[in-house]
C-alpha positions in Angstrom: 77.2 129.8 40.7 81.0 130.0 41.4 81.4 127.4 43.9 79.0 124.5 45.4 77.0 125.0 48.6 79.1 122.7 51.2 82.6 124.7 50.0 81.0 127.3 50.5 79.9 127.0 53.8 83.0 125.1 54.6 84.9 127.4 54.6 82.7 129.9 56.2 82.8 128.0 59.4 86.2 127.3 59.7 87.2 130.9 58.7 85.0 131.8 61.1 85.6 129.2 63.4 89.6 130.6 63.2 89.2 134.4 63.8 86.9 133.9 66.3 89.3 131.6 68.4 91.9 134.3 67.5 89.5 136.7 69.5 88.9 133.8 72.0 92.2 132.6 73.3 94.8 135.1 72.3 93.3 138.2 72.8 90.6 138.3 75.2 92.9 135.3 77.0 89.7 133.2 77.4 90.3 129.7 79.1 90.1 126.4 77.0 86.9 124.0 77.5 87.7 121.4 80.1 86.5 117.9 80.1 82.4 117.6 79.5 82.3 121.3 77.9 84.0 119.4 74.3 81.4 117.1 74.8 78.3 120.1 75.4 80.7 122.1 72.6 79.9 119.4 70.2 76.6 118.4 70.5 75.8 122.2 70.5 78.0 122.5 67.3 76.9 119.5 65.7 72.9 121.1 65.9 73.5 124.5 65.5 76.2 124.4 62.6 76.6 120.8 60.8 73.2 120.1 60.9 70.9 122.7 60.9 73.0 124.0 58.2 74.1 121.6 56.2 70.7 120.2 55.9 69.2 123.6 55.0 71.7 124.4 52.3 71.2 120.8 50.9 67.3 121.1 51.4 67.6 124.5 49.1 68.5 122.9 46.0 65.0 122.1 46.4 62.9 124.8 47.8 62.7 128.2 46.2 64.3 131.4 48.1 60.6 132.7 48.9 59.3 129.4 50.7 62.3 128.6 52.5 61.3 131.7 54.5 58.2 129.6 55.9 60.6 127.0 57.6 62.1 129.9 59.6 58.6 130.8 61.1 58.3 127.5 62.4 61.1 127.9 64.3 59.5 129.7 67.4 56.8 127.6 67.7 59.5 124.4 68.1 61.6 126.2 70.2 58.7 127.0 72.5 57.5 123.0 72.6 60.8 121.8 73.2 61.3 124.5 75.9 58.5 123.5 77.8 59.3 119.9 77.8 63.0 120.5 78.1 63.4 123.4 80.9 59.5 122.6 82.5 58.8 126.2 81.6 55.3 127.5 81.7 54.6 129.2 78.5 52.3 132.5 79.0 49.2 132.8 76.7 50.5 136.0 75.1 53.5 134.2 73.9 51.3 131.4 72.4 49.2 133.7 71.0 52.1 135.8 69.5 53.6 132.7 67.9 50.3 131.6 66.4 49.9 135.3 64.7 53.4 135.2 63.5 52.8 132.0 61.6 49.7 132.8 59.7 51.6 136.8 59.0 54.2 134.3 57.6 52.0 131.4 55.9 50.0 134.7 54.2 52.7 136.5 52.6 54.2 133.1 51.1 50.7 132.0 49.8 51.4 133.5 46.4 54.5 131.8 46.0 53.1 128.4 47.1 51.3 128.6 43.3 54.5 129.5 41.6 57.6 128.4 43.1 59.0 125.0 42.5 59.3 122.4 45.7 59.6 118.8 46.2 58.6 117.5 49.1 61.6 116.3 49.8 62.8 119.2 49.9 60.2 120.3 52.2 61.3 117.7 54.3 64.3 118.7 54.4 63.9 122.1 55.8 61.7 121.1 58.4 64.1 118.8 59.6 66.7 121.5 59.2 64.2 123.7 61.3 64.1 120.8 64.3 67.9 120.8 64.4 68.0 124.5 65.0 65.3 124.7 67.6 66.5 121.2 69.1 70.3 123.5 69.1 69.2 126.8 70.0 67.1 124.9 73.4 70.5 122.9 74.5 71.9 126.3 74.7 69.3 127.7 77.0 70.0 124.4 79.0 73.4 123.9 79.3 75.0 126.9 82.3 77.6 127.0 80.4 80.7 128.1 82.2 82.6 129.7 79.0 82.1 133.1 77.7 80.0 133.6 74.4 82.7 134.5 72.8 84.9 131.0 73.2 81.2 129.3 72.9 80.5 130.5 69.4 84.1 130.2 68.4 84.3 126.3 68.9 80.8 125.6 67.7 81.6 127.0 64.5 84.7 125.4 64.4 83.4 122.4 65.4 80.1 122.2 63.4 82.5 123.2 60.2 85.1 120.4 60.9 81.7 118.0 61.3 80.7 119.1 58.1 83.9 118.4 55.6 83.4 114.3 55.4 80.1 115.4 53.9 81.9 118.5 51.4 84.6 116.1 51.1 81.7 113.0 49.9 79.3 115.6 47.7 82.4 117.5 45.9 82.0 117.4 41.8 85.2 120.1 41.0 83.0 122.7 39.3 84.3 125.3 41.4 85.5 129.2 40.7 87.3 130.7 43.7 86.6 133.9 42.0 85.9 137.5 43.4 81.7 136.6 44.2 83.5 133.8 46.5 85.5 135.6 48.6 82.7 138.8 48.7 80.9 136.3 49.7 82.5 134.3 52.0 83.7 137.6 54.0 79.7 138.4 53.9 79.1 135.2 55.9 82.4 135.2 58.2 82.3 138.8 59.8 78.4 140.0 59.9 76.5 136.7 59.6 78.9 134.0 61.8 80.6 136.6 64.3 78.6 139.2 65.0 75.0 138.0 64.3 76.0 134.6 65.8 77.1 136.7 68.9 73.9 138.3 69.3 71.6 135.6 69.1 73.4 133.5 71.7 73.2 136.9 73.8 69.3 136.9 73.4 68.7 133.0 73.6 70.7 133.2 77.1 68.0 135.3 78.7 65.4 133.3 77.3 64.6 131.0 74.3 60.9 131.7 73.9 61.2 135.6 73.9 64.7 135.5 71.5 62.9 133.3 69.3 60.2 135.6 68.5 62.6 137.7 66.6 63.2 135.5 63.9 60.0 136.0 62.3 61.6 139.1 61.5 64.0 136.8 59.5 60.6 135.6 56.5 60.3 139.4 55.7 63.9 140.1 55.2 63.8 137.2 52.8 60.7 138.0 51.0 61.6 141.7 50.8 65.0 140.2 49.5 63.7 137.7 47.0 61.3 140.4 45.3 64.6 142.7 45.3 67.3 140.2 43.9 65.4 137.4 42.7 62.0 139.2 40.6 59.5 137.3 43.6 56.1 139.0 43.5 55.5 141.5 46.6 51.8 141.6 46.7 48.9 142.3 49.1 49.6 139.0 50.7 53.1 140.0 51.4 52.1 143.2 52.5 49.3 141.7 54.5 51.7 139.2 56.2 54.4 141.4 57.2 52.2 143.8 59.3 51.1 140.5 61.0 54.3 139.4 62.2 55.1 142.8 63.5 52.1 142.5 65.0 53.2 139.0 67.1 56.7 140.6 68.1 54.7 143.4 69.9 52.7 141.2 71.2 55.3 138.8 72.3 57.4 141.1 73.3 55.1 143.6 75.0 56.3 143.3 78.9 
């Protein structure tokens, strides 16, 4: 490991957080927030970035790479609760249904791991909490009618959310760090595809609805199995096999107009 987890993603958030406000306010010429949008800025920052993230990247010290790929799955199924309390919206049997198929495509292909893989609960814990913090962020989004582009939106949560997060890099920081090339390849990884562009689409997709965007990130547990038996020697069995045609299976479902 060349560096710990909160430098890291530190410095992914405020390198991010820069360049995007770069893009933001001197290029496009984007206004500033005004008044109650810091305040909607930072709670959405705070969820979003400090604490879903910094929670999950904690929570993985204790949770191997294959069943941290569960917690995402639960994801929809929070979103979708929270949305129907939050914005009173009905949600339509098919979408139910969709979500319930997703999570046992997702609960199936991690089975084998479940027998092999080192957890603690508290790690579990963890992760679910993590999980609640994303959906809990990913619903204020939906709610607030936001009068900022995406574009300024995603710039300052990131910013934000990263500044949130150095008192706890700052607290947690041991020195065993090498700023070597696998840093910077990495950090670049996370700055341009993960925090600007992917970050950019998402918000795209939750602004036309949570429920429906949500859906897509059971597409997220096969990536990361697929990844795990790739760079990390996981099994790919049956049960992976098994699970992955089930959660394509709940995104046509879900998805299907």
């Amino acid at each position: 490991m060349s560096v710990e987890p909160l430098v890291l993603y530190s410095a992914r958030f405020l390198l991010a957080g820069v360049l995007l406000l770069i893009f933001s306010h001197i290029i496009i010429k984007d206004r500033f927030p005004q008044k109650k949008e810091w305040i909607q800025l930072t709670v959405f920052g705070a969820l979003n970035t400090t604490l879903y993230l910094g929670i999950f990247i904690v929570a993985l010290q204790w949770v191997a790479a294959g069943i941290s790929s569960l917690a995402v799955a639960l994801s929809p199924l929070l979103i979708s609760i929270m949305t129907s309390v939050v914005m009173k919206r009905r949600i339509k049997f098919t979408e139910w249904a969709a979500i319930v198929v997703g999570i046992m495509g997702v609960t199936i292909a991690i089975y084998p791991l479940l027998q092999t893989s080192y957890v603690t609960m508290g790690g579990v814990l963890l992760m679910a909490l993590s999980m609640v913090m994303y959906s809990a962020g990913a619903v204020y989004y939906s709610w607030v009618p936001w009068q900022l582009s995406r574009a300024t939106v995603n710039a300052w949560q990131i910013f934000i959310g990263g500044f949130l997060l150095l008192p706890f890099t700052i607290l947690f920081y041991t020195g065993h760090n090498h700023f070597d090339i696998r840093f910077w390849a990495s950090l670049l990884w996370l700055v341009i595809p993960v925090s600007i562009f992917a970050v950019q689409l998402w918000l795209r997709l939750l602004q036309q609805d949570s429920v429906r965007a949500s859906l897509w990130l059971f597409l997220s547990p096969v990536f990361g199995l697929v990844l795990a038996t790739w760079l990390l020697s996981e099994p790919f069995t049956y049960y992976t096999a098994a699970g992955a045609l089930l959660v394509m299976l709940s995104l046509y479902v879900g998805q299907k107009n």
